[in-house]
C-alpha positions, 0 to 999 in steps of 0.5 A: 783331166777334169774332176768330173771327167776323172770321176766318171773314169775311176767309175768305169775302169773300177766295173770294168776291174770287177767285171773282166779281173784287171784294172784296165788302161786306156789301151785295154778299154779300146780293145774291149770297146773294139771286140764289142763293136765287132761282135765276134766275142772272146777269141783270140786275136792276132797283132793286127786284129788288136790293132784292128779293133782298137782302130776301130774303137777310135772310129766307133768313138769318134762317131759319136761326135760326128766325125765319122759314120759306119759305112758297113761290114766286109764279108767277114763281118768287120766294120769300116767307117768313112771320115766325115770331117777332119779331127781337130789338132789337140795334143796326146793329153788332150787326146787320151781325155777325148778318148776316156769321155767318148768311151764313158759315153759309149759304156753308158749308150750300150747301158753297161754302166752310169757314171753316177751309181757311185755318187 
């Protein structure tokens, strides 16, 4: 991960620790990115639905680079996207830096925090 990259990631999991009580890891922040996307609030969530809503943070991440776009929400209120182009083919580091800069694009898009306050 690059400094910059990191920096801004330090920053984000640090509010996100003050905010919710524990530091979270990559996992924790897709949960959270995927309740909120949801917008079902705090409930309690079955294994699946956590499977759920982490895909469907990757997908709500991945549309901000173009790579997919909502197509709408089933009767119960779930998003379901459509793949607009294949993702590139990048290794599990790669990923998980792929992952952290759309989610600290994503925090800072619903204004919940910038990655420059601490600077």
């Amino acid at each position: 991960m690059n400094t910059a990259l990191e920096a801004s990631w330090n920053t984000l999991t640090e509010q996100l620790e003050k905010d919710f009580g524990k530091a979270p890891d990559l996992q924790s922040v897709l949960f959270l990115i995927g309740v909120n996307v949801l917008g079902q609030g705090h409930r309690k969530y079955s294994k699946e639905e956590k499977q759920d809503l982490m895909h469907i943070a990757i997908c709500e991440l991945m549309s901000l680079a173009g790579y997919y776009e909502l197509a709408g929400r089933d009767a119960d209120g779930w998003p379901h996207y459509n793949l607009l182009k294949t993702l590139p083919a990048i290794n599990l580091l790669e990923q998980e830096d792929l992952l952290k800069a759309y989610s600290i694009q994503y925090f800072e898009e619903i204004a919940y925090f910038s990655p420059n306050e601490n600077a």
